[in-house]
N, C-alpha and C positions, 0 to 999 in steps of 0.2 A: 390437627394436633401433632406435634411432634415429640416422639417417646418411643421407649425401646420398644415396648407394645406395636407401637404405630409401625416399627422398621420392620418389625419380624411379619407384621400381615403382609407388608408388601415383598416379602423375599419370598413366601409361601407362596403368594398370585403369581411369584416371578418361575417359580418350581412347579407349579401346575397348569402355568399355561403352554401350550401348544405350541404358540404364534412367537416363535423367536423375537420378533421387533417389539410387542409387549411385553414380552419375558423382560428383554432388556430393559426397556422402560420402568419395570416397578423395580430391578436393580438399580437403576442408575439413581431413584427415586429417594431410593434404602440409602445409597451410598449420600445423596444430599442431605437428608437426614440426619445421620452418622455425625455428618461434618460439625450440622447448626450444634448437636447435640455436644462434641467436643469444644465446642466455645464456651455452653452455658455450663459446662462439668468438669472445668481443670482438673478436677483428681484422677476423671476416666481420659482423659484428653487423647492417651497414646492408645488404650485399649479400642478406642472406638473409631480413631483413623487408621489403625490397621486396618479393624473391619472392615471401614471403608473405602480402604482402597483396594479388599479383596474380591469386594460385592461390585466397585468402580470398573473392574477390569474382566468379571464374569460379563457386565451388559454392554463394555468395548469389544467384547468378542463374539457376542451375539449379534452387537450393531455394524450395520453394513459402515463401513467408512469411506461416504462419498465428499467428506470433505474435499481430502488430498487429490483423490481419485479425477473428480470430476472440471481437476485443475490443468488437466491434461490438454482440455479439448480447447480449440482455438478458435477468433474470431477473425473469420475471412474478409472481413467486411475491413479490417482497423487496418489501414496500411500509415507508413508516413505522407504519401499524398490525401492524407485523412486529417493532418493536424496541420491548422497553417502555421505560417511561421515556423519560426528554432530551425532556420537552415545549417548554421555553424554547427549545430546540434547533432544534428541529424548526420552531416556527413562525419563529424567527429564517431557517432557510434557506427556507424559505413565502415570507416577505418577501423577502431579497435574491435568492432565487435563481429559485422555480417562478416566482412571479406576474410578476414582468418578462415572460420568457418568455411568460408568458398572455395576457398586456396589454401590450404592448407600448408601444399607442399612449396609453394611460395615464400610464406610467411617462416617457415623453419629453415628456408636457406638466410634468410636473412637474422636467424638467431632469433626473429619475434618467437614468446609463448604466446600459445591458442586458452583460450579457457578464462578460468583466475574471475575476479570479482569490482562489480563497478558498482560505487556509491550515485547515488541522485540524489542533491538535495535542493530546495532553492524553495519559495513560498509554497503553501497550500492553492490549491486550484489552479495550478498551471501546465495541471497534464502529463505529471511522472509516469502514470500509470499505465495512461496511453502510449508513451512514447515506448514501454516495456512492453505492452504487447504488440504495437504496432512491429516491434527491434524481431520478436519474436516469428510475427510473419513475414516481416521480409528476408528472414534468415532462413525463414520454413522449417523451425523447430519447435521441438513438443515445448508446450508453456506451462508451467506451475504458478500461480498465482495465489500467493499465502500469504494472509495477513494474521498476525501475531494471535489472534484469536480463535485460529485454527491450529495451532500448536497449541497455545499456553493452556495447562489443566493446573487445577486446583492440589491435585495429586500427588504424591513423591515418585518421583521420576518419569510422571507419564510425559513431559513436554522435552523430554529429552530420547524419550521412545519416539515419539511424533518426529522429533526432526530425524533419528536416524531413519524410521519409514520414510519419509520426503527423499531422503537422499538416496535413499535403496529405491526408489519408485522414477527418481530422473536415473539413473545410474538402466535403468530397464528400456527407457524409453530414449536410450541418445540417439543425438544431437538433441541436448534440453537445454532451456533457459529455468532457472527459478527464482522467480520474482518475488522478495522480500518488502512489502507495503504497511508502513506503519515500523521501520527495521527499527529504530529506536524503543519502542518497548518490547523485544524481542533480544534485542543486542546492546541494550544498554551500559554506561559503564559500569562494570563490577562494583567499583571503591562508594557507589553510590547502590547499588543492589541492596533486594534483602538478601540473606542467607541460600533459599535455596535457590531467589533469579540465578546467584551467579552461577548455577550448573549449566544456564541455559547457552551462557558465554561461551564455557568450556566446551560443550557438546558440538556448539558450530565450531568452533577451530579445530576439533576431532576432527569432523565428518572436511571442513573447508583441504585440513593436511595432507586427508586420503587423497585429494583433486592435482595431483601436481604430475600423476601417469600420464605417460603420451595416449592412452589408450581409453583415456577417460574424454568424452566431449562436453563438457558440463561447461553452463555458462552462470555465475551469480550476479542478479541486478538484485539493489535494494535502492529504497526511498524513504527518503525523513525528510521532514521540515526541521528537525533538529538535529543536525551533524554534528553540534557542539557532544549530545550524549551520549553519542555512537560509541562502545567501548573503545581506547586507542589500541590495542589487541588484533581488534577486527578492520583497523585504516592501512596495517601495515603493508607495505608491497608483498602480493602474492596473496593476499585474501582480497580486501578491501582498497587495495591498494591507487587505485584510480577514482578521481573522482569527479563529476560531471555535475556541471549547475545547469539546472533550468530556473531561466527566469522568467520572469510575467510576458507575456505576449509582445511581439513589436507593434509599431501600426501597423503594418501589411498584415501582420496575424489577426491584430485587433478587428479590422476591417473584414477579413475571411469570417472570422467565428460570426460575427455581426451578421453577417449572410447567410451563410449556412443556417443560423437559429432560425433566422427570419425564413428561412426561405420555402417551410411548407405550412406560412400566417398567413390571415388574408392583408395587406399591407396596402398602403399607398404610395407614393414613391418617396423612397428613405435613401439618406445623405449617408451611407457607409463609412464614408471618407470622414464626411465632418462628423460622427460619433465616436470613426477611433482619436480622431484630434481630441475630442471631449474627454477621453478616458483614459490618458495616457498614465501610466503605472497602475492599471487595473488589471485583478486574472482574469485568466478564462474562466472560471467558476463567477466572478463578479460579473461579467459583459452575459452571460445564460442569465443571471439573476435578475439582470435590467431588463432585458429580453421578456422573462415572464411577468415583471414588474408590470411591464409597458401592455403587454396581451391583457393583464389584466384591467385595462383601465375600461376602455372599450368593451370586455365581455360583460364586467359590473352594469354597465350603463344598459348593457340591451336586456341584460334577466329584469331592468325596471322596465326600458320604454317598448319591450315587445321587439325594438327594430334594430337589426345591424347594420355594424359599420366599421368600415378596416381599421388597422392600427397604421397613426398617424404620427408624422415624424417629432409633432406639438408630443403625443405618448412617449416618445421613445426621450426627446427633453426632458420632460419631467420625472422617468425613470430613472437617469444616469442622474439629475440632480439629488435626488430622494435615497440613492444607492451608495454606505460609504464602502471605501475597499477595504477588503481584509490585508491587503500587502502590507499599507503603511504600520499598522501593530506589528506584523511579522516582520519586519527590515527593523524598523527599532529594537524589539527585542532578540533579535539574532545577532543585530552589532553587539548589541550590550553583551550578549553570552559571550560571544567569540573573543572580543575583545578581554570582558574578565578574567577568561579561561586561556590566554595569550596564545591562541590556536588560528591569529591571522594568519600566517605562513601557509595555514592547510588547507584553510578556506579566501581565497583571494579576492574571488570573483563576487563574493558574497556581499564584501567591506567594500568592493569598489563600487557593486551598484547598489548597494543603502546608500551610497555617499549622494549618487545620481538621480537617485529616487526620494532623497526625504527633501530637499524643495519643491518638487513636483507636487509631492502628498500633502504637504504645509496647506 
């Protein structure tokens, strides 16, 4: 039951318990309460989101905050000889992004700035994310890796405290990269925001202004599927100011991912070559799904007949046939934004391969 009753038992459990991380918990519990309770009571609406955000911020102070924290740590394993395919890609970020970093003093005789902020956008499942940690370990810098839901609180002005901590916490640990995933509900456009998103705008162009010291190493990637709603604030040169498409796999990548899935299945022998021909404008997120599609045909059959047997290239057929892609929804409706919102100039790459890609997906 939710009632003022119900709020006060649990801030009393919260004040006589011991155990800081429970303390927290019947706060944070009070402060959800608080909230449901300010919806169903417009009259107390402002009295009881006070409360709530003062009860919100006694059990953020008890709770350990391993979100940001624990965005630190790197995975040694994800290099770019880890993703196949996106060569152009790949050395493009070489360029803007490791070799700065490497050379520093190189890159400032020739007037390059080090630092400053790189958009990624191009379909879902083609490995933004990777490619941002992968940028990460080959540059051998601290990683931050924050998706929008690790900032945004329900709160007045907690998601604006959250990113300045993100930025005081790379600012402690450079050479950092911090990785923005999902950056469009985090950075969206204001003139579409509610009320208080658009703090969330402003707070990044704070914390992005402070970024401009030679003395700062800070690197910002972010990723969306949707560039169109990326505030234009945050596209300008010197925040956001570069922007990088990933797009759906080549064959040669297509062909790798194929491999690599398969390659701790029990299998028979499988046409790599003739699956990426089969799958041409599929992600990588779609070629993993056929992949389990297909493992499962096989496993289904032996929990009946008791007996195994590998997966067969007839499984891996009828997976890519049974499997549609997610691309061709996202290239249609990405032209149509872009186009509506006559933002082809800023996204080029995007208009040129829907163009390349909607016969294929046809």
């Amino acid at each position: 039951m939710c009632d003022e009753k119900a709020v006060m038992q649990r801030v009393k459990l919260a004040k006589g318990s011991e155990n800081s991380q429970e303390a927290a918990k019947y706060y944070l519990e009070a402060a959800q309460m608080l909230v449901e309770l300010s919806e169903k009571t417009p009259e107390k609406d402002g009295e009881f989101m006070d409360m709530a955000n003062k009860l919100y911020l006694k059990g953020k102070k008890l709770k350990e905050k391993k979100t940001i924290l624990k965005t630190t740590k790197k995975s040694a394993k994800i290099t770019f000889d880890s993703i196949g395919g996106l060569h152009e890609l790949k050395e493009e970020i070489r360029f803007k992004i490791i070799e700065p970093f490497k050379s520093p003093e190189l890159f400032e005789y020739y007037g390059k700035s080090i630092g400053g902020g790189i958009l990624m956008y191009g379909p879902p499942g083609c490995g933004k994310s990777l490619v941002a940690k992968a940028t990460a370990n080959e540059a051998n810098m601290a990683f931050f890796h924050v998706k929008s839901s690790d900032l945004k609180s329900k709160f007045v002005g907690e998601t604006e405290k959250n990113i300045a901590e993100l930025f005081e916490k790379a600012r402690e640990n450079q050479p950092a990269i911090i990785f923005f995933d999902e950056f469009e509900s985090i950075g969206g456009e204001r003139s579409e925001a509610a009320a208080h998103e658009k703090n969330f705008v402003a707070q990044l162009l704070t914390e992005m202004d402070g970024m401009d010291s030679k003395d700062q190493k800070i690197l910002l990637l972010a990723a969306t599927n949707e560039p169109w709603s990326v505030d234009s604030a945050l596209r300008r040169e010197g925040r956001f100011g570069k922007t990088l498409f990933v797009p759906q796999p080549d064959f040669e990548a297509r062909s790798q991912i194929f491999e690599l899935e398969m390659a701790k299945r029990p299998t028979e022998e499988i046409n790599f070559m003739k699956l990426a021909e089969m799958t041409k404008g599929f992600s990588g997120a779609d070629i993993k799904s056929i992949c389990e599609h297909a493992t499962n045909i096989p496993l289904k059959e032996s929990l009946v007949t008791k007996k195994k047997r590998k997966i067969s290239m007839k499984d891996m057929n009828t997976a890519v046939k049974e499997t549609d892609s997610i691309v061709k929804q996202w290239y249609a409706k990405a032209k149509r934004q872009v186009e509506m919102k006559h933002m082809g100039e800023f996204f080029p790459d995007l208009i040129q391969r829907a163009r390349e890609v909607e016969p294929i997906l046809l």
